[in-house]
C-alpha positions as CSV (number, residue, x, y, z in Angstrom):
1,X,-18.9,103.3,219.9
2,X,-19.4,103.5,223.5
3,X,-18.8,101.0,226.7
4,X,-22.7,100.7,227.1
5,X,-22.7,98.6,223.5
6,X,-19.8,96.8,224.4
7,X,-21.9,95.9,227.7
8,X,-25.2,95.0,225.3
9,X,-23.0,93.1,223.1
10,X,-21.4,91.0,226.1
11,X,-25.0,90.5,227.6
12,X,-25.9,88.9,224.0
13,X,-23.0,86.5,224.1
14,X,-23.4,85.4,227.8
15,X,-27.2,85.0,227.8
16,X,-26.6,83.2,224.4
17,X,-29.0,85.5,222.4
18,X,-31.0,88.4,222.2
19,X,-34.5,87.9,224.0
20,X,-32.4,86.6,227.3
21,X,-30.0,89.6,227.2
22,X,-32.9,92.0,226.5
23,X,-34.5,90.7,229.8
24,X,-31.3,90.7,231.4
25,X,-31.1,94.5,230.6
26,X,-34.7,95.6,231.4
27,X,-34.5,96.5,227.9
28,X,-37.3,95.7,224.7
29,X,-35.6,93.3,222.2
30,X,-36.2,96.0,219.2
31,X,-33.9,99.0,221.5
32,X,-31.4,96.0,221.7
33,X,-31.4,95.0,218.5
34,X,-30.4,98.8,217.4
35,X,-28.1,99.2,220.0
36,X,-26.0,96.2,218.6
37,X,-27.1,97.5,214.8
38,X,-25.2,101.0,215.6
39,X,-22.2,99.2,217.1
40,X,-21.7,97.0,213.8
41,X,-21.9,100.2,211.6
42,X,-19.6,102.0,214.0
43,X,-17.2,99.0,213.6
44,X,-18.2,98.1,209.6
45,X,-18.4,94.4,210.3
46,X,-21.3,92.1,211.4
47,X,-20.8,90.7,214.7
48,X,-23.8,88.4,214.6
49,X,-25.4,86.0,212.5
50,X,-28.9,86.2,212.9
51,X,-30.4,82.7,211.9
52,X,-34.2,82.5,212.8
53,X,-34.3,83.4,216.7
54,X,-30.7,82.4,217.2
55,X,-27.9,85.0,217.2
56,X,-24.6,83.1,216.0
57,X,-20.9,85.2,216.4
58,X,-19.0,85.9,213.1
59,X,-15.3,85.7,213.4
60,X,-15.8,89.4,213.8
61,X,-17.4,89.1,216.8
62,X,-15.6,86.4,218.5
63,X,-12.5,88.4,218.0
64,X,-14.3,91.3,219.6
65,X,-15.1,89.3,223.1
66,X,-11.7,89.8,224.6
67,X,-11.1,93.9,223.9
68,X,-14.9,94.2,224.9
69,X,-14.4,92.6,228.7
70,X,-11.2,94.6,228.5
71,X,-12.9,98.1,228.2
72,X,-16.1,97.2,230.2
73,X,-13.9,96.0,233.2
74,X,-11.6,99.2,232.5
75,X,-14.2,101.5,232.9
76,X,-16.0,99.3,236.1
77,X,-12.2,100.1,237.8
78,X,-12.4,103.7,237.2
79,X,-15.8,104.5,238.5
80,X,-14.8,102.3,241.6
81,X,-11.4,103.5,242.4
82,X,-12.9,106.7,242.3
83,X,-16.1,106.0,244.4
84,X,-13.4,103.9,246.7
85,X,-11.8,107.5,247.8
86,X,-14.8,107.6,250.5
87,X,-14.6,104.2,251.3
88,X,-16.5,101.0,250.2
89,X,-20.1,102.4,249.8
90,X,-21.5,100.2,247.1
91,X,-20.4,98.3,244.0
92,X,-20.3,94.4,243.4
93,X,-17.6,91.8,243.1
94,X,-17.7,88.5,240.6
95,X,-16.9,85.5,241.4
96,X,-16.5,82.1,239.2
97,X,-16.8,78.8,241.9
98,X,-17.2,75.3,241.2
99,X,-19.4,73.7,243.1
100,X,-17.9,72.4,245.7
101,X,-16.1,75.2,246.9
102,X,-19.7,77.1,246.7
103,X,-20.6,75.0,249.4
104,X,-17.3,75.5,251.4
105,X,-14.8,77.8,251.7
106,X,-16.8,80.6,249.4
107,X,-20.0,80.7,252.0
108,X,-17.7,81.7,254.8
109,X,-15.8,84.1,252.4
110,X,-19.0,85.9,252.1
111,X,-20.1,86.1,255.5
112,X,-16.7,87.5,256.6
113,X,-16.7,90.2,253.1
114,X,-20.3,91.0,253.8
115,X,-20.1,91.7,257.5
116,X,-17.2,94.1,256.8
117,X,-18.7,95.6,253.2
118,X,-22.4,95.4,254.1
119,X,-22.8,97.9,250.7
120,X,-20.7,95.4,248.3
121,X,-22.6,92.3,246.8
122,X,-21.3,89.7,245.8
123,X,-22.4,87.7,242.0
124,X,-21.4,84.1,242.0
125,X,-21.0,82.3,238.6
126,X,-20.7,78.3,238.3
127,X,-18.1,76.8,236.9
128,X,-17.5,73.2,237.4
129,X,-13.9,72.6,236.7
130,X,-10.7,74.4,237.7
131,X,-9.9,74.9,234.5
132,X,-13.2,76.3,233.7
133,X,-12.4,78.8,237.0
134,X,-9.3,79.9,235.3
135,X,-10.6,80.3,231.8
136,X,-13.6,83.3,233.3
137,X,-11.1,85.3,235.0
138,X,-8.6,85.1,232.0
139,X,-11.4,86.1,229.2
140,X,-12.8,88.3,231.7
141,X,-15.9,86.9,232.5
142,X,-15.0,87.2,235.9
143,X,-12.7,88.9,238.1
144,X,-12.1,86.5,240.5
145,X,-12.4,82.8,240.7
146,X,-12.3,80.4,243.5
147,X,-10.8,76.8,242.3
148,X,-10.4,73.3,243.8
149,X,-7.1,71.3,242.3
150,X,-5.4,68.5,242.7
151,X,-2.7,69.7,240.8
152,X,0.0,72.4,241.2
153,X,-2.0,75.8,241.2
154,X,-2.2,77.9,237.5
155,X,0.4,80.2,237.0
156,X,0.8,82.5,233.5
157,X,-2.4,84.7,233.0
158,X,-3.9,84.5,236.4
159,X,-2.9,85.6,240.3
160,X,-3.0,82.6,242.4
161,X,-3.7,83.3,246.0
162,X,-3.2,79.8,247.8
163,X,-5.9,79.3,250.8
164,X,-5.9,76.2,251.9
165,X,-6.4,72.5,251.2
166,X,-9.2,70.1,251.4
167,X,-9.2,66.4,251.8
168,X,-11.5,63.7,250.2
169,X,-13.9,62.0,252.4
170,X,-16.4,59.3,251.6
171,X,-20.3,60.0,252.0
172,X,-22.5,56.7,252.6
173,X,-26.1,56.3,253.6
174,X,-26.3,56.1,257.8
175,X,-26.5,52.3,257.5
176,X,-24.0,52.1,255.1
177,X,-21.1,49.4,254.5
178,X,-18.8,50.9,256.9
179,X,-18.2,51.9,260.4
180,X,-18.9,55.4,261.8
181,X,-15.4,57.0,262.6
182,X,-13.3,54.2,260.5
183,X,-11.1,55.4,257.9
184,X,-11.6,53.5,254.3
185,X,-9.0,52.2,252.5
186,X,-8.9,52.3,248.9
187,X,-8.9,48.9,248.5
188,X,-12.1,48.5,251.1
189,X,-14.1,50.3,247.8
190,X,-13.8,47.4,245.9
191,X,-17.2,45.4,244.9
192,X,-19.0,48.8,246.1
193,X,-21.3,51.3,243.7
194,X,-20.0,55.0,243.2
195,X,-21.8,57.8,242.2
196,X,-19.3,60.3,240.3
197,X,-19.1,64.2,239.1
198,X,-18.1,64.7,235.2
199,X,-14.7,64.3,233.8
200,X,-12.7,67.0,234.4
201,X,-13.5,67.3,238.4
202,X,-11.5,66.4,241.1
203,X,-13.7,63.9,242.2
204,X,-14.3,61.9,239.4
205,X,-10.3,62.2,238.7
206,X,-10.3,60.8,242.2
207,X,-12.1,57.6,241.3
208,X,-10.8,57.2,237.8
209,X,-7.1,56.9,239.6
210,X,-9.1,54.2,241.9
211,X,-10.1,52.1,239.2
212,X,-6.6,52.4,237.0
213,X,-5.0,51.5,240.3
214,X,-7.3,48.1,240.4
215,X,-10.2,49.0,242.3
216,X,-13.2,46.8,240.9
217,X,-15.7,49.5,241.7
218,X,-19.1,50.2,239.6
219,X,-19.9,53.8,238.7
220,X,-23.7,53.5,238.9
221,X,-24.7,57.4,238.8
222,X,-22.6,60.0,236.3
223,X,-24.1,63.6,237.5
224,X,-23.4,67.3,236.6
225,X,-25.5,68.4,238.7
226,X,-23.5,68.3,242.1
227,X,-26.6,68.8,244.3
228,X,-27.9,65.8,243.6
229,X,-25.3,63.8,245.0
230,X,-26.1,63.6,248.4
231,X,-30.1,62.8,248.1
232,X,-28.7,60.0,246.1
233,X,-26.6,58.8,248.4
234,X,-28.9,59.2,251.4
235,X,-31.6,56.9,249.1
236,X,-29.2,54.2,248.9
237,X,-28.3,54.2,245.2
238,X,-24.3,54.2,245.6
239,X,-21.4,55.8,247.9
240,X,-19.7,59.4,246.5
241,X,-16.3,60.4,247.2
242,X,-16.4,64.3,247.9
243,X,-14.5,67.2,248.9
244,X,-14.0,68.0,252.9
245,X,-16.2,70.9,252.1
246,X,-19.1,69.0,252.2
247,X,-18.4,67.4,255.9
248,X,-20.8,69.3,257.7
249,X,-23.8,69.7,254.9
250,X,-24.0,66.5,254.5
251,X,-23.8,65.2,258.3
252,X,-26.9,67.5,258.8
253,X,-28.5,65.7,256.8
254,X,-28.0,62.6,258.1
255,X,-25.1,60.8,255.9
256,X,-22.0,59.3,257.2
257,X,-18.7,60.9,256.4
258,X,-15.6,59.1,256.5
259,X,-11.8,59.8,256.1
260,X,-10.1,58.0,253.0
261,X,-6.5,56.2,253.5
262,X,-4.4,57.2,252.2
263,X,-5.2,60.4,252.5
264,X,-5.4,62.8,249.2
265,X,-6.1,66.7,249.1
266,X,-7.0,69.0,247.0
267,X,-5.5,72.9,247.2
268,X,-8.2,75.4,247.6
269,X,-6.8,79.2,245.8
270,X,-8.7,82.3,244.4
271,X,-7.7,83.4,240.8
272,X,-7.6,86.7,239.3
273,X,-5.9,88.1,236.2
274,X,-2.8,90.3,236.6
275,X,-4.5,93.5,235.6
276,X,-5.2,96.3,238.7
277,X,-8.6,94.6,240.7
278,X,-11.3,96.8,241.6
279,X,-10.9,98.3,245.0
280,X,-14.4,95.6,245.9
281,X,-12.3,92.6,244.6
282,X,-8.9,93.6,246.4
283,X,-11.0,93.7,249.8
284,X,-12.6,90.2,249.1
285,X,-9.1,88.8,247.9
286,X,-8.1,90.9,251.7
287,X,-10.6,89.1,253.7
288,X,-9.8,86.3,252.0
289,X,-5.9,86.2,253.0
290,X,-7.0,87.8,256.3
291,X,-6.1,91.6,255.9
292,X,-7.2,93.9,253.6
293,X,-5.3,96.2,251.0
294,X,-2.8,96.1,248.4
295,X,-0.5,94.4,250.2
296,X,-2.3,91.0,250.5
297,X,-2.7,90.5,246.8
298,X,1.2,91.7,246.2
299,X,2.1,89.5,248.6
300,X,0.8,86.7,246.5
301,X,1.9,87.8,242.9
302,X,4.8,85.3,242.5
303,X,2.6,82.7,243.6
């Protein structure tokens, strides 16, 4: 058994099968096939069931997903600590966002991490809860995470590294039911249409606490898919109560944004796990808190 199997075996179970990890890996389906064949002798236990096209895990190789990320991210420290000797000339950093926090704070992460690692990219994975965040840098799916709560920041398996906070603001059409510059009170939603994220989100936690609260509002749209919030509110079908982070997006594009009273916030953190980060992730976390090195994420380790 080597740590190239353990990385075709992971590619299987995170493209969901073995045509989309294949492509994934530039490799044909048949090499993959016997790649994952010679693993499962090695191991003498069948870590797929192969029904028809689909490739379902046994309890073998469920139980294998964990020690797998373990030696593949092992092996991606190594290589980069040592490469990291003569500076950052290469190597990649992953990241799991929800979608919010794609739009804003993570874009000007980047910009500042690019602009002083021009050689390091950066791999961004969606999440769309902060729970989901949490759960890819625990398994190992990703090293680090960047998370929106309105709740106390996770502590136990994962580094927090506290950023800052975001408020909710209110997005309605230009001609809209409100007054440019106004804040709206809670209670002013009342009678009014809502378009809302899944359960789970901050947003739609947001609301739900509106309408246990008494606020006779209609949820006319229910969307995953966080992009098409604002086209919908810009058409007119309802009004969308979003994180801060999309302020400036969304008054490009011609939407009115307004504060809610009273105020609620949600705090903005990076996650990783507690193991040693690649020297690439400890200069984003770096960037991130403002300085770079060791020191920033130590500083944060209590946290």
């Amino acid at each position: 058994m080597d740590v190239r199997q353990l990385e075709y075996f992971l590619a299987v179970v995170d493209h969901g099968g073995f045509n989309r990890a294949a492509s994934a890996l530039y490799l044909s389906q048949p090499s993959l096939s016997q790649a994952i064949r010679a693993l499962e002798r090695d191991l003498g236990s069948d870590l797929f069931h192969r029904i028809g096209r689909r490739a379902v895990l046994t309890d073998a190789g469920t139980a294998l997903i964990g020690p797998a990320r373990e030696a593949v991210r092992s092996l991606q420290l190594a290589r980069a600590s040592v490469e990291s000797v003569h500076g950052l000339r290469g190597g990649h950093v992953d990241i799991a966002v929800s979608p919010s926090q794609a739009v804003e704070p993570l874009t000007g992460l980047i910009d500042r991490f690019a602009r002083a690692h021009p050689a390091v990219s950066v791999r961004v994975q969606a999440a769309f809860t902060p729970r989901d965040v949490t759960e890819m840098v625990r398994t190992g799916v990703c090293e680090l995470g960047l998370l929106a709560s309105p709740d106390p920041l996770p502590r136990g398996d994962v580094r927090t590294y506290p950023l800052s906070e975001q408020r909710f603001v209110l997005l309605t059409p230009p001609d809209g039911p409100f007054r440019p510059g106004v804040p709206v009170r809670h209670e002013e939603l009342s009678g009014h249409r809502l378009i809302v994220g899944q359960k789970g989100t901050g947003m739609r936690r947001y609301v739900d606490d509106l309408v246990a609260g008494g606020v006779e509002l209609t949820v006319v749209v229910e969307t995953e898919h966080r992009v098409s919030i604002l086209p919908l509110v810009l058409r007119g079908v309802g009004l969308a109560v979003v994180a801060d982070a999309w302020r400036g997006l969304a008054e490009r594009a011609g939407a009115l944004v307004l504060d809610l009273e009273p105020s609620t916030s949600l705090h903005i953190a990076l996650v990783s796990r507690r193991a040693p980060l690649t020297p690439a992730a400890e200069a984003f976390v770096g960037t991130a808190m403002g300085s770079q090195g060791t020191s920033a994420v130590e500083s944060q380790g209590t946290s």
